[in-house]
C-alpha positions in Angstrom: 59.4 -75.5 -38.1 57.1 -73.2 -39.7 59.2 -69.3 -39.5 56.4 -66.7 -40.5 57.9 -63.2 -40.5 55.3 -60.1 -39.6 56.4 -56.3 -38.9 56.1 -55.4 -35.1 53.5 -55.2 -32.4 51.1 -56.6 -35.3 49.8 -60.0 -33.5 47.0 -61.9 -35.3 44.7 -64.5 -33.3 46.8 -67.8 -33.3 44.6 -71.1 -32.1 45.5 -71.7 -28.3 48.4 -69.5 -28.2 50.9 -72.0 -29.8 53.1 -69.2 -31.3 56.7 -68.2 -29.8 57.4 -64.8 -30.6 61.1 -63.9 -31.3 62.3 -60.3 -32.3 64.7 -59.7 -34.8 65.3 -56.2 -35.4 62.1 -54.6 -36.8 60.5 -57.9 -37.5 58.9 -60.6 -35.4 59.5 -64.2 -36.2 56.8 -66.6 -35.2 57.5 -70.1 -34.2 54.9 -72.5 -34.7 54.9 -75.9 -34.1 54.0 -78.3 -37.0 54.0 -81.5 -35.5 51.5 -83.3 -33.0 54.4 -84.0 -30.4 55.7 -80.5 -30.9 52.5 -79.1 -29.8 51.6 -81.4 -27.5 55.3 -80.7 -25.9 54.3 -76.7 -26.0 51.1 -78.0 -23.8 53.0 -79.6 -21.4 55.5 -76.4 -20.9 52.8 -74.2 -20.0 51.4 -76.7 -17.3 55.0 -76.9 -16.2 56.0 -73.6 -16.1 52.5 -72.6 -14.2 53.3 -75.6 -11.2 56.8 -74.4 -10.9 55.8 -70.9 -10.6 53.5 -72.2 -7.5 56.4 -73.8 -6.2 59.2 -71.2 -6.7 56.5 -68.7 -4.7 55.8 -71.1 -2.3 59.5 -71.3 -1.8 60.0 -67.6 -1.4 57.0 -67.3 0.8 58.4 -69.9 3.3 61.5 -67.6 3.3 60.6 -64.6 4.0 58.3 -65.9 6.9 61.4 -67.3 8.8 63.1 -64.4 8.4 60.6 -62.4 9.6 60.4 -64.6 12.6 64.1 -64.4 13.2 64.1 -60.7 12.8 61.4 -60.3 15.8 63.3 -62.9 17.7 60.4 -65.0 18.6 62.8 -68.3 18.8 59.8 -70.8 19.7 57.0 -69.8 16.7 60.7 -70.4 14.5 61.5 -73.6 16.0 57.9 -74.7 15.3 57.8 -73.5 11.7 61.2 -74.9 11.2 60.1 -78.3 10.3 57.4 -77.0 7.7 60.8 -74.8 6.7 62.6 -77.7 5.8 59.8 -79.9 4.4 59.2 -76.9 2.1 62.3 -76.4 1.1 63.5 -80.2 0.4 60.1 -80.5 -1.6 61.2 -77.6 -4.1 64.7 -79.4 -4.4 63.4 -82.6 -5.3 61.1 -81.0 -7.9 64.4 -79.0 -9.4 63.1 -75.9 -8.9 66.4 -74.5 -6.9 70.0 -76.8 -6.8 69.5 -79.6 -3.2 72.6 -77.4 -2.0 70.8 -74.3 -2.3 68.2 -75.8 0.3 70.8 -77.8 2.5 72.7 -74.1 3.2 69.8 -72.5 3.6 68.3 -75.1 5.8 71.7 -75.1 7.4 72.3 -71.4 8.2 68.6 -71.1 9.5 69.2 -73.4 12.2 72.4 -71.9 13.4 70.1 -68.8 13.8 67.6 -70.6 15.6 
């Protein structure tokens, strides 16, 4: 790897943002990488990082809405969205964006409530 060292908070135009900045004190050390895997690899990342950030909202969205629905005790619209619940919630596990055992309790203490 390629370690460039600049002062602070002076960034210069780097082709399709393949630089990882790391602080070190007063300085800024850029990490670039040099090979064609490396930066397809960095490519890859960003795609990943943007499809789990869909999910882990997704994921959050889904839980707040049942517990909004349990709070107003509307039992029947929470049976109903319980199966989209679950489906959510088991998709986001598979993908290994939370632990399968964060979803099972979750699953599992939602429909003790219900």
């Amino acid at each position: 790897m390629l370690l460039v060292i600049e002062q602070v908070f002076i960034v210069q135009n780097v082709k399709n943002n393949k630089v990882d900045h790391v602080k070190i004190g007063i300085y800024t050390v850029k990490k670039m990488p040099n090979t064609k895997s490396a930066i397809r690899r960095v490519r890859r990342v960003k795609k990943q990082t943007q499809v789990n950030r869909i999910r882990k909202s997704k994921y959050k969205n889904v839980i707040k809405k049942m517990d909004l629905l349990i709070k107003n005790k509307d039992k029947t619209k929470a049976k109903k969205f319980f199966s989209d619940f679950q489906s959510v919630l088991m998709q986001v596990a598979k993908s290994g964006v939370i632990n399968k055992r964060t979803a099972s309790r979750k699953i599992s203490r939602v429909s003790k409530k219900i």
